[in-house]
N, C-alpha and C positions, 0 to 999 in steps of 0.2 A: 808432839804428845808426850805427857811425861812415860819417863819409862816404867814405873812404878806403880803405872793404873792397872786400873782393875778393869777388864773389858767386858759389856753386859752381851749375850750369846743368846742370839732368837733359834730354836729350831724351826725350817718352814719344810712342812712335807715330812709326814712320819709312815706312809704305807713302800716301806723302801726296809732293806735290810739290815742298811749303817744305820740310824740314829739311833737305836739302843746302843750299840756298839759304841760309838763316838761320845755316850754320856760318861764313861769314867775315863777317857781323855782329858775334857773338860772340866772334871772333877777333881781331877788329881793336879790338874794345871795350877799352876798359883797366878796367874791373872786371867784369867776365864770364869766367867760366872755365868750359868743357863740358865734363864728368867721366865721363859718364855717358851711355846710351840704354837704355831698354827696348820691345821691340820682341818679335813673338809669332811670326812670321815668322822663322824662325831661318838663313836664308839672307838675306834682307834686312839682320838685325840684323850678322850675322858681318861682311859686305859694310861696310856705313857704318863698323864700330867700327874695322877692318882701315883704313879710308880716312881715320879722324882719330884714331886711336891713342887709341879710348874705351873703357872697361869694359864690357860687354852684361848685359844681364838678358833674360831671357823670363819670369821672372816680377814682376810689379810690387812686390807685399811685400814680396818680397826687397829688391828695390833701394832701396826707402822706409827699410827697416830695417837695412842696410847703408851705404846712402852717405848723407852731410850736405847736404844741398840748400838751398838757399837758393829759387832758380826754377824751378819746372815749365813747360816750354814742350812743349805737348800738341799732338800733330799726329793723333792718334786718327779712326778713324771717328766724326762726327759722334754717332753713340746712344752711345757709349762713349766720349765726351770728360766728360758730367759723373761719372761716378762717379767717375772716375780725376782728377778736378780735386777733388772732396769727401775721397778719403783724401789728397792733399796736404795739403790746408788741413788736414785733420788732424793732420798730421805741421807746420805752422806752416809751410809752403812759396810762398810766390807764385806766382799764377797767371796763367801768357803764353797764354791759349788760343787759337789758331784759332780763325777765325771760323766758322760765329757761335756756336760757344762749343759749341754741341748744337743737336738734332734739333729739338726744338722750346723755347717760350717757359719752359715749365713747369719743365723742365730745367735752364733756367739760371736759373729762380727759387733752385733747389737749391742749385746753386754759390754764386747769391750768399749766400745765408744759411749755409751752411760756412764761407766767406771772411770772415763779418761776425764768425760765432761764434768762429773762432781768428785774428780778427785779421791775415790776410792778404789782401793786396793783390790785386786781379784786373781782367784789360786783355784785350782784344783786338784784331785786327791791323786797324783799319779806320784805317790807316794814311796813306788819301787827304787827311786833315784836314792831316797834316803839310807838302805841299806847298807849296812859294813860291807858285806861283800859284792855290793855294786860298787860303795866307792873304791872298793880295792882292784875291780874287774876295770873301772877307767882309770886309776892310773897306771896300771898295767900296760892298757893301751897306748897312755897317752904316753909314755915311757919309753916305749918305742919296742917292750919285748914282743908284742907279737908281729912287727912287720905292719907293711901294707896289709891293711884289711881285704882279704879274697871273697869268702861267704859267710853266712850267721843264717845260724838256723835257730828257732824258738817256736816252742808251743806253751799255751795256757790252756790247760782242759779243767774243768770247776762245778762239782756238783752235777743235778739235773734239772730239769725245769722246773719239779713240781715244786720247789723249793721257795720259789716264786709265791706260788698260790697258795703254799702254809705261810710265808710273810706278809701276805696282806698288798704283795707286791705284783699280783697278775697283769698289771700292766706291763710289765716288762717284754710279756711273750703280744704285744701287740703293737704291730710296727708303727701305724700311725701313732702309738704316743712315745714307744721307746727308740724309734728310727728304725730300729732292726735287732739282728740277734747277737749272739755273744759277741760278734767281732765290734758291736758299739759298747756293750757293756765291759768285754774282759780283753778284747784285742786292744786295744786301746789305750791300754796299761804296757803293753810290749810294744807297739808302735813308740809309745814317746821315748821307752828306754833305747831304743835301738838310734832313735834320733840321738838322745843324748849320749851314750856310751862310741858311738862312731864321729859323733860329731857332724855329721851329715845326715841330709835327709832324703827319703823315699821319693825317685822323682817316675817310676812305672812301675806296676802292677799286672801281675795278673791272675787270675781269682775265680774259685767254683766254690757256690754257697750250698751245701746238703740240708735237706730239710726233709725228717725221717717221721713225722707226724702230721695228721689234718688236724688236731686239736688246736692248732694254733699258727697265725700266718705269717710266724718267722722261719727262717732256720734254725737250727741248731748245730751245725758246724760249720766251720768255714777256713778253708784251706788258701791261699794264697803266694804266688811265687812277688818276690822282691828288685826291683834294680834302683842303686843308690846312685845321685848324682856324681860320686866320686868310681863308679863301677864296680862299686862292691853288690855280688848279688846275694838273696836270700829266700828260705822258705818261712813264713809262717803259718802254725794250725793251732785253732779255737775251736772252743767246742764245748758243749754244756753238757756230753756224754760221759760220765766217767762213774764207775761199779764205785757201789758203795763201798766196799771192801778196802777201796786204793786208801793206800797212807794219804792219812790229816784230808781224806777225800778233795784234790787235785793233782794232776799229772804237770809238771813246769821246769822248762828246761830252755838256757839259753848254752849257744855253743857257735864263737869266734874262731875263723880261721886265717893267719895273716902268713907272708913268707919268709915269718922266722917260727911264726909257733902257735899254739891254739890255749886257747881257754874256756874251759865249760864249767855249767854248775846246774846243778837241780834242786832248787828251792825247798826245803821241809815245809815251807808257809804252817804256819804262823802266829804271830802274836803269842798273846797270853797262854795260850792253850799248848806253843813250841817252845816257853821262854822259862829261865831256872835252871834250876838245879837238874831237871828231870829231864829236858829238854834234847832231844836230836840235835846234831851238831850238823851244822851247814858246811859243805867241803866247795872250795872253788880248786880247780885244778888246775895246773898250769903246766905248758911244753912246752921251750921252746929254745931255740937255738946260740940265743944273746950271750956275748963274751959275758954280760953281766953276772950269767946264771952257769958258770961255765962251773962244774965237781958236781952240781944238780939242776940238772938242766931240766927234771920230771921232779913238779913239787906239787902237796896236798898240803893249802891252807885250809885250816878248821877255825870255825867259829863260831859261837855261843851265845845268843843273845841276851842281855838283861830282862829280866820280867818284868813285864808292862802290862796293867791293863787297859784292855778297852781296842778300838778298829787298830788291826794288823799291826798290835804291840809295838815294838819300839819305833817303827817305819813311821805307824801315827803319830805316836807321841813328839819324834822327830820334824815332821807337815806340819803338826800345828803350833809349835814352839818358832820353825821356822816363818810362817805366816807372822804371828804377833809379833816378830823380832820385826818384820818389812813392815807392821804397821806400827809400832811405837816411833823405829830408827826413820818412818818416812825414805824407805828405799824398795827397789822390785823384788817379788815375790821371787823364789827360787822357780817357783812353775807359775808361768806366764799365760795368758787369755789367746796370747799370739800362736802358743806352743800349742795350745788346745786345739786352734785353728787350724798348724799344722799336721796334727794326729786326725783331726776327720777329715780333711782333705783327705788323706790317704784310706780312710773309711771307704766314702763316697768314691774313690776309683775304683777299692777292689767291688760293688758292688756295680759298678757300671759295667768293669767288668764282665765279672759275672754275669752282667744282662744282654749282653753285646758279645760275648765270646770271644773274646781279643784283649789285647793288651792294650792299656791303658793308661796316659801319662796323669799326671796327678796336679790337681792344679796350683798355683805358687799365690 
């Protein structure tokens, strides 16, 4: 594909929180063009197309069979992200899907073998890898300042739920169409980072889901202990509880322990609203014992991100650059269908889990 096209961008699925968000990504992109939405919700869809002067469908065929697409960026209820990723790839489309792709593992076995069979590209938004100070947090690791990996501890806590049902997005709080609760929408994002930044992956669990409402037949917190196939162990806690009050409203912390030194950081998140001139400065901290670091061996990097608009400012901006880079150059996505696969594997244990009251290995 020439490098210098221009790629035409379907939105499918607008009753979700990112595709507003995701429209001045693709605007500000210089090969991205968004032509298009199909949405079922025909008060939703009129709304959006009215606000970025887009074509609407309410039916999907249609639009498939009507306009030229190049990327599907799927913002679907989770159960109805893979089908509607599988008639893409049929139609030869690349696949931007929301995380995590679907409902569960099986699912997005699906997708990926559509996307292998027609030869199209497929990514999802775990977006966190992009960061300055995660790339600085893995080579750290990889560098060998902190030692053998011992434990890592992280929490995501994000808003509340009602948040949800002023987006048009009440689906989320119902498990048969979202899978379940925060730990598929926002654990999921700390799952893949922990895979990625250690380099190994979650091979047991073990896990208590809290669910503090009958309004709705998810959880809303979910706490989980970790063991890494390499014996590194860990805690992590999700949660969709957090006082309006908290800065940039989320509570986010990852924190590395090895046997020369540790490294933590706590996320300002985010984007356009953290980035500039005016912006909080992100501190990664580091300890540790390495001849390398030896006059300071206790350091605070700071860093500042460029101002970007549109989903989770420069991290997005950085997803979707890096996407259309794997699909012009015809090479793998940075975030893989596979990878996907292995972040809800881990899903699907801590919630057996949790149902079964014991530890639980996770399947490969």
């Amino acid at each position: 594909m020439k490098k210098n096209k221009i790629l035409n961008v379907a939105i499918i699925g607008l009753r979700h929180l990112h595709p507003r968000a995701y429209m001045p990504l693709f605007e500000d992109c210089k090969q991205t063009i968004v032509i298009c939405a199909y949405e079922q919700n025909s008060q939703v869809l009129e709304t959006f197309c009215k606000d970025f002067n887009l074509k609407g469908y309410s039916n999907l065929d249609e639009m498939l069979t009507s306009e030229k697409n190049d990327i599907a960026a799927i913002f679907l209820p989770h159960c109805d992200c893979a089908d509607a990723a599988v008639k893409c790839a049929e139609k030869g489309i690349h696949l931007m899907v929301e995380k995590p792709i679907a409902e569960s593992s099986e699912s997005v076995k699906k997708v990926i073998k559509a996307a292998q069979k027609n030869n199209v590209k497929l990514t999802t938004c775990y977006c966190w890898r992009y960061h300055p100070v995660i790339e600085a947090m893995k080579k750290i690791i990889d560098d060998g300042f902190v030692g053998k990996i011992v434990s890592v501890e992280a929490r995501l806590a994000a808003g509340r739920v009602e948040r949800y049902i002023v987006g048009n997005s009440e689906w989320m709080l119902q498990k048969e169409k979202s899978g379940g609760g925060p730990m598929y929408n926002l654990g999921v994002h700390w799952i893949d980072l922990l895979h990625y930044l250690l380099g190994d992956s979650i091979d047991e669990v073990c896990a208590r889901n809290i669910k503090t409402s009958d309004k709705y037949d998810i959880e809303d917190s979910s706490v989980a202990m970790l063991k890494f196939n390499a014996g590194t162990v860990g805690v992590l806690s999700v949660s969709y509880i957090v006082p309006d009050c908290f800065p940039n409203g989320r509570d986010l912390y990852i924190g590395i322990k090895g046997t020369k030194g540790v490294i933590s950081y706590c996320p300002k998140y985010e984007g356009e609203a953290g980035s500039g001139a005016a912006a909080q400065t992100d501190i990664l901290e580091v300890y540790s014992d390495s001849e390398k670091l030896s006059g300071a061996a206790a350091r605070k990097l700071s860093f500042q991100l460029d101002k970007v608009r549109g989903y989770s400012g420069y991290m997005g901006k950085a997803y979707l650059e890096g996407f259309i880079d794997a699909i012009l150059k015809n090479k793998q996505p940075f975030i893989t269908g596979d990878e996907a696969v292995s972040v809800l594997n881990v899903v699907e244990a801590i919630y057996k889990s949790d149902q079964q009251n014991k530890w639980t290995k996770v399947e490969k």
